[in-house]
C-alpha positions as CSV (number, residue, x, y, z in Angstrom):
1,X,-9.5,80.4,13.5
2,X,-12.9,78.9,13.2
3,X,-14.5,76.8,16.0
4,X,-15.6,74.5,13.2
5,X,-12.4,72.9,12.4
6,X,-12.8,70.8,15.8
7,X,-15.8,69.3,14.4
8,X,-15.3,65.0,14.6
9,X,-13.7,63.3,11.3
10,X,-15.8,60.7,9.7
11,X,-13.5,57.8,8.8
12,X,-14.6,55.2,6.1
13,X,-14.2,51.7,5.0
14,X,-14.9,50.4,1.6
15,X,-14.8,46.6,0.0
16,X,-12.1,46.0,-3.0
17,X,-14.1,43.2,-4.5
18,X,-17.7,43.4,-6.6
19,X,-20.5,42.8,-4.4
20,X,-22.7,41.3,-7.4
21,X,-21.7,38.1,-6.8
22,X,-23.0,38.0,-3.2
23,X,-26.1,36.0,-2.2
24,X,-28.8,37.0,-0.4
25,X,-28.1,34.9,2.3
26,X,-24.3,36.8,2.9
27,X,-25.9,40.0,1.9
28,X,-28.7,39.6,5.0
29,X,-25.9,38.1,7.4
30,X,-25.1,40.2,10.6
31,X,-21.7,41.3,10.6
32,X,-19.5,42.1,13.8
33,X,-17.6,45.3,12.9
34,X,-15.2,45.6,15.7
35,X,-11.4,46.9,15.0
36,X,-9.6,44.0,13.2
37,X,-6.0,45.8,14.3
38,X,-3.6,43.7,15.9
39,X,-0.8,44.4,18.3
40,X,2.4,45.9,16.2
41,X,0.5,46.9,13.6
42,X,0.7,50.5,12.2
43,X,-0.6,53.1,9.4
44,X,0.6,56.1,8.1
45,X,-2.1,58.4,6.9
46,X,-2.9,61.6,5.8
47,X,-5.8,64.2,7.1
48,X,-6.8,66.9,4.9
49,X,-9.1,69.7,6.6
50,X,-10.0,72.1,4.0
51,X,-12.0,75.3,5.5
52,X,-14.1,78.1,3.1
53,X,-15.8,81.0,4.8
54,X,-17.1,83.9,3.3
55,X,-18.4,86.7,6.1
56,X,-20.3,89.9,6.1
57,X,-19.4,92.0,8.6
58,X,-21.7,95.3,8.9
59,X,-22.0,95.0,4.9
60,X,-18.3,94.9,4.1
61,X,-17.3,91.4,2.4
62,X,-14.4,89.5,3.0
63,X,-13.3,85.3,2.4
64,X,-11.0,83.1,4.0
65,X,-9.8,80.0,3.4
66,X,-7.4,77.4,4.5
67,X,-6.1,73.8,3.8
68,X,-4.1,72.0,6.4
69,X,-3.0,68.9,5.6
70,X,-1.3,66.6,9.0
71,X,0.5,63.5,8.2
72,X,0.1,60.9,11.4
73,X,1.7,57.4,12.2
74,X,-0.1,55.3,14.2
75,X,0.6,52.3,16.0
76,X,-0.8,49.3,18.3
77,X,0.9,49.0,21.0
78,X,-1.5,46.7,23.0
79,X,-4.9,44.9,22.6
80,X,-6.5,43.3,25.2
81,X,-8.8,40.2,25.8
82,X,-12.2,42.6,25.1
83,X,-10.7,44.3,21.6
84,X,-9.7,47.6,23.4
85,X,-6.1,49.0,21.9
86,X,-3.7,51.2,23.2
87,X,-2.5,53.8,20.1
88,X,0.5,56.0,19.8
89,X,0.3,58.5,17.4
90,X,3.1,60.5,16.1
91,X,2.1,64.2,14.4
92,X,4.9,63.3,11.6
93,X,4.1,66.5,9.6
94,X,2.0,69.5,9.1
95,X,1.6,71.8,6.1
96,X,-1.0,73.6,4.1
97,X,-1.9,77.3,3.1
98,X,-4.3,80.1,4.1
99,X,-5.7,83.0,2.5
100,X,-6.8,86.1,5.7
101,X,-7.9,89.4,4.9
102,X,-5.1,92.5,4.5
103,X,-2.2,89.5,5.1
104,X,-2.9,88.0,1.7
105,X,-1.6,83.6,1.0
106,X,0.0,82.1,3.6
107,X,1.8,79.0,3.1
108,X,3.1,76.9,5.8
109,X,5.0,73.5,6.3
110,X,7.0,71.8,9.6
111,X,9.3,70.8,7.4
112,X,10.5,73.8,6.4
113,X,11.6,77.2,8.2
114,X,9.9,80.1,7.2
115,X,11.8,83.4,6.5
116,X,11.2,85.8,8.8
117,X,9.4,83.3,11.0
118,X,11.2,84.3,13.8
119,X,11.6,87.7,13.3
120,X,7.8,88.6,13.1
121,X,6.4,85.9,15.5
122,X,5.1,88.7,18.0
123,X,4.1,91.1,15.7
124,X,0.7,92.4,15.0
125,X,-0.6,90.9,17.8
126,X,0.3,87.4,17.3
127,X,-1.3,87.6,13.4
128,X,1.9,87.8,11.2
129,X,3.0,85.7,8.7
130,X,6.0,83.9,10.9
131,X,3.6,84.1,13.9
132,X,1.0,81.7,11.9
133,X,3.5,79.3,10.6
134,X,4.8,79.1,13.9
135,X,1.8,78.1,15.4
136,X,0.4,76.4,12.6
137,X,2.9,73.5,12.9
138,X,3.6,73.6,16.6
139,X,2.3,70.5,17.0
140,X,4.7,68.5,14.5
141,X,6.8,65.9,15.7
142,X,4.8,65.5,18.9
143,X,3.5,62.3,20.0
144,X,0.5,60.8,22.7
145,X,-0.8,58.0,23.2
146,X,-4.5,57.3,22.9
147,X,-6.8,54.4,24.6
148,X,-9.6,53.0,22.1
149,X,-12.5,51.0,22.6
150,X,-13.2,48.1,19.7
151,X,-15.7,50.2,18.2
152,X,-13.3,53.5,17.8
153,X,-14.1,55.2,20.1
154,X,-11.5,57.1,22.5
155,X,-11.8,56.2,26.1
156,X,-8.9,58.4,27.2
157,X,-5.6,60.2,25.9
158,X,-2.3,60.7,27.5
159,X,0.1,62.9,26.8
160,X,-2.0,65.6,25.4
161,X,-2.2,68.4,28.0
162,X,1.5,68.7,28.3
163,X,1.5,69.4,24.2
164,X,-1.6,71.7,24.7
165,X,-0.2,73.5,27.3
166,X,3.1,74.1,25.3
167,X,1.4,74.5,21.9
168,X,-1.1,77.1,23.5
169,X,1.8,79.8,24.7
170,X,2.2,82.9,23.0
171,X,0.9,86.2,21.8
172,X,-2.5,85.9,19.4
173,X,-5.4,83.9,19.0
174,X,-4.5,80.5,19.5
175,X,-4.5,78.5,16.1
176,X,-2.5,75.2,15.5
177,X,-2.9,74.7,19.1
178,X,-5.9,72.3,18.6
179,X,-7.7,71.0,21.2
180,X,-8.4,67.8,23.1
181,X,-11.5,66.8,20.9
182,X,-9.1,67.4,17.3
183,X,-6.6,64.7,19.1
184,X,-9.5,62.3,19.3
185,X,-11.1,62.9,15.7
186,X,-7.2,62.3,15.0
187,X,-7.5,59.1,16.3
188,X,-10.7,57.9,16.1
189,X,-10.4,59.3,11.5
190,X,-8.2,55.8,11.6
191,X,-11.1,53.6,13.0
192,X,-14.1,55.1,11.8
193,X,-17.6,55.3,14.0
194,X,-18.3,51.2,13.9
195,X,-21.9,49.8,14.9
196,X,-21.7,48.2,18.8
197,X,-23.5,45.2,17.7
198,X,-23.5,43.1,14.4
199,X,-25.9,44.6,11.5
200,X,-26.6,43.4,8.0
201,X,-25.6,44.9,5.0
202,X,-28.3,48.2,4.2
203,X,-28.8,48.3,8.0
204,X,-28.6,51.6,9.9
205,X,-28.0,53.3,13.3
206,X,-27.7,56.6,14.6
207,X,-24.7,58.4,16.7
208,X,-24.7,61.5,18.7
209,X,-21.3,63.5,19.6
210,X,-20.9,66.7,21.9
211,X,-17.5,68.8,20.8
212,X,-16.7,71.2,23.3
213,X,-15.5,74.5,20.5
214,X,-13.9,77.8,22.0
215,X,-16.8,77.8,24.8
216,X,-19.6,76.0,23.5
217,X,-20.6,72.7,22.7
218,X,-21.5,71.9,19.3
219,X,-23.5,68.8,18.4
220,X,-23.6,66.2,15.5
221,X,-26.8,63.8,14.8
222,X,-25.8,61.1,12.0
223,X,-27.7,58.3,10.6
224,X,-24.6,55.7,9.5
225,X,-25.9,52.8,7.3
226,X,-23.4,49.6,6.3
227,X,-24.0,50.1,2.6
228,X,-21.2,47.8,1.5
229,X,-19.7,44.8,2.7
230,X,-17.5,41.6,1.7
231,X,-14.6,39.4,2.9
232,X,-12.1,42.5,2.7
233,X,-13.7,45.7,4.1
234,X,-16.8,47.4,4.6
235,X,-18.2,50.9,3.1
236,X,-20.1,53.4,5.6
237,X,-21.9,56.4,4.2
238,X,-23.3,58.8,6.9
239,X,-25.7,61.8,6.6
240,X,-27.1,64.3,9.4
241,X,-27.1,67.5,10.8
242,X,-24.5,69.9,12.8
243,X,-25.5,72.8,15.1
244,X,-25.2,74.0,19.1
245,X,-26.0,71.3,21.7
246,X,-28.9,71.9,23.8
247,X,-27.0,71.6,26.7
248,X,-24.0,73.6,27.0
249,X,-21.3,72.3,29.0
250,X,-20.1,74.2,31.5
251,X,-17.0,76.3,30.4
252,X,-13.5,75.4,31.2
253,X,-10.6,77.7,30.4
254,X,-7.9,76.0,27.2
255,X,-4.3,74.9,28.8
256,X,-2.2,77.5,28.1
257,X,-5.2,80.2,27.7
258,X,-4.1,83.6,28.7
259,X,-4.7,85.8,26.1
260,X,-6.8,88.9,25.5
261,X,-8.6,88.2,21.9
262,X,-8.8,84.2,22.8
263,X,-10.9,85.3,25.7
264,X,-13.0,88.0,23.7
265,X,-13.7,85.1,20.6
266,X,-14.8,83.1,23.7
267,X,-17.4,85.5,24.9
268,X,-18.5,86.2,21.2
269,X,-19.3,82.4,21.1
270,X,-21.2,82.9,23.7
271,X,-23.8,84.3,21.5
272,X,-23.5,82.8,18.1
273,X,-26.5,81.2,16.3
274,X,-26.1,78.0,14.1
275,X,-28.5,77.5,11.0
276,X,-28.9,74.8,8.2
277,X,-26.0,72.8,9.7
278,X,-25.8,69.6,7.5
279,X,-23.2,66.5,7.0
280,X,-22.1,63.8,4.7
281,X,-19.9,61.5,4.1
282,X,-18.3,57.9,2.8
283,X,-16.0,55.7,4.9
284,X,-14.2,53.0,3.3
285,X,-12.5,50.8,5.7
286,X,-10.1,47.1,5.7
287,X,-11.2,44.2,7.0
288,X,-7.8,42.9,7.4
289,X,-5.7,45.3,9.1
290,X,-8.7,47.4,11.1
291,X,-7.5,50.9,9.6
292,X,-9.6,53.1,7.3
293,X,-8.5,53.1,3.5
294,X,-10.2,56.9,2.2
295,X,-12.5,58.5,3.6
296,X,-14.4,62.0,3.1
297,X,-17.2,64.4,4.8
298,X,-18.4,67.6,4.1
299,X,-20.2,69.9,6.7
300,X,-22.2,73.2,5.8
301,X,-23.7,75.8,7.9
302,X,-24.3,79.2,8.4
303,X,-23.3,81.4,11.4
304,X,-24.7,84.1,13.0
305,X,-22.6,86.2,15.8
306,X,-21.7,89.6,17.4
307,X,-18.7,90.9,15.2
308,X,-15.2,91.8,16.6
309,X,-15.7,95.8,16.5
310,X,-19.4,95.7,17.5
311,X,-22.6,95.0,15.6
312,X,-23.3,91.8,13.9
313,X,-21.5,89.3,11.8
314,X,-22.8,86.7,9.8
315,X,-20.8,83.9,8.0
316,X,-21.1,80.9,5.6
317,X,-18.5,77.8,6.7
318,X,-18.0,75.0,4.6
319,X,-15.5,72.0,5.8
320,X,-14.3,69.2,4.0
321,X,-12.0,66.7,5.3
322,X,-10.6,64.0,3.9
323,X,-9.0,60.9,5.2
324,X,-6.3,58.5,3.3
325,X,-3.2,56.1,3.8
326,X,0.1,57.2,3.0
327,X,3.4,55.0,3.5
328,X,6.9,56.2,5.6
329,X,8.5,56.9,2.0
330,X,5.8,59.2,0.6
331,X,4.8,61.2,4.0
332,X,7.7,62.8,4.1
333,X,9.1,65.5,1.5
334,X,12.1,64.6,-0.5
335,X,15.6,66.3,0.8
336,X,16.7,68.5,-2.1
337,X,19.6,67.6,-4.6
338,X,23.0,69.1,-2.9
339,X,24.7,71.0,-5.6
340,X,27.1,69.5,-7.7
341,X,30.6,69.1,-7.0
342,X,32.9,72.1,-8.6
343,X,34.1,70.6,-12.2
344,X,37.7,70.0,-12.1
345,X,40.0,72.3,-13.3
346,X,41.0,71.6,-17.3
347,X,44.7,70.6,-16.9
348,X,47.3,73.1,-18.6
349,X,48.2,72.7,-22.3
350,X,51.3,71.8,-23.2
351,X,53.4,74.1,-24.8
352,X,53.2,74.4,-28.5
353,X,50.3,72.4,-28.9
């Protein structure tokens, strides 16, 4: 699995009126952007990470690819007198495909039991079929709660090393496992990166994040600019770049880490060398209720690191991932039609007739 997919969803807002009729004077107002969301309010939404990669390993070729798709509910259980919220969040559902080299399309969903899932769950050293679906959607139907500050961001989680340390066990590489910076961009995709003081339409203001990724620390420098604004929401559209952190954190071993090849991708990290990193992205978010309505980000780069059997290994990554609201009746798939009842029997014929 590629350290990329931890990289921090950008949520967005968006107005559902015309701005042409705004004045001037509204359009130059400073606006305070700080979560609307009230206590007992809640959002179901639905978080789309789509992953392309295509590598060269020694000369050979080979793609990959994979869509995930996780289908959260989130709720406000508390706000207090300064805006800060406490947020549960349920995992309701996770599905999605992948295509890996030799093992051909995989498709996965929580939902639904794979054949063979259990059969195969150990075999090829944690890379089969059942043993990717099963760890995949380990995570569904697991819940934590989250502690966020008025302007998004997460202050602290609970709950979440418990589901690490159980989601983490087993044979192979770890992969639906996540980490503890996915559970914050899982929270924090709702929200969306707000300004800490009032701005004006057009203005701008930068943000820097550190994601800790399989051993290193990856950084993200965005310019965010309030392009949009009106009575019932706001549009944020954010450009910047992606690549290592100067400063590396120092390493700290996963919850549930104990496994050969998740310690050797570890110390291949180690060495890895980020170019042309870039991202973008729109936010569209409601005034009225605090949560994001869509939002959508794109991040490109290109990878250079030792290879798993020696030598070098370079790689092109593309990520998109996109953010929108569901409801309670859609997130879920439909139970299938039970068959039909066996017809009843024709009743004998009379004799004679």
């Amino acid at each position: 699995m590629s350290p990329f997919t931890r990289l921090r969803l950008l949520s967005f807002l968006c107005l559902t009126t015309p701005l042409v009729c705004q004045s001037a004077d509204e359009k130059a107002a400073e606006n305070n952007l700080k979560i609307a969301a009230k206590k007992g309010s809640t959002v179901w939404l639905l978080l789309e990470e789509k992953q392309e990669q295509t590598m060269d390993m020694g000369g050979q070729q080979m793609e990959m690819g994979n869509t995930t798709t996780r289908t959260l509910q989130l709720e406000v259980k508390d706000v207090d007198d300064k805006g800060n919220l406490v947020v549960e969040v349920k995992i309701a559902r996770i599905h999605g495909s992948m295509t890996m080299p030799m093992m051909g399309d995989i498709e996965f969903d929580s939902t639904k039991k794979t054949e063979g899932e259990e059969e195969d769950a150990g075999g090829m050293g944690g890379f089969s079929p059942g043993a990717m679906t099963k760890a995949m959607t380990a995570l569904a139907g697991k819940s934590f709660v989250a502690k966020v500050d008025a302007f998004g961001k997460v202050a602290s989680l609970e709950g979440v090393a418990e589901l690490l340390k159980d989601a983490n066990q087993g044979p192979g590489m770890r992969r639906g496992g996540g980490s503890e910076s996915q559970f914050k961009q899982y929270v924090e995709s709702a929200f969306g990166p707000l300004p800490q003081k009032p701005i004006a339409q057009g203005a701008t203001w930068d943000r820097v994040d550190d994601e800790d990724a399989m051993g290193v620390t990856m950084q993200t420098k965005l310019q965010l600019t309030l392009a949009k604004i009106d009575a019932d929401g706001f549009e944020i559209t954010a450009t910047g770049t992606v690549g290592l952190s100067p400063v590396q954190k120092p390493e700290e071993k996963a919850a549930g880490e104990a496994d050969e090849r998740e310690a050797a991708m570890r110390e291949m990290m180690k060495n890895m060398k980020v170019k042309n990193g870039k991202i973008s992205g729109t936010q569209r978010v409601s005034r009225q209720d605090g949560f994001v309505i869509e939002s959508s980000n794109t991040t490109t780069m290109d990878v250079d690191m030792p290879g798993p059997m020696g030598g070098e290994m370079s790689m092109s990554v593309k990520t998109t991932l996109k953010c929108k609201r569901t409801t309670a009746e859609a997130a879920m798939p439909k139970p299938a039609p039970k068959a039909d009842k066996e017809a009843p029997k024709e009743a004998p014929k009379e004799a004679g007739k």
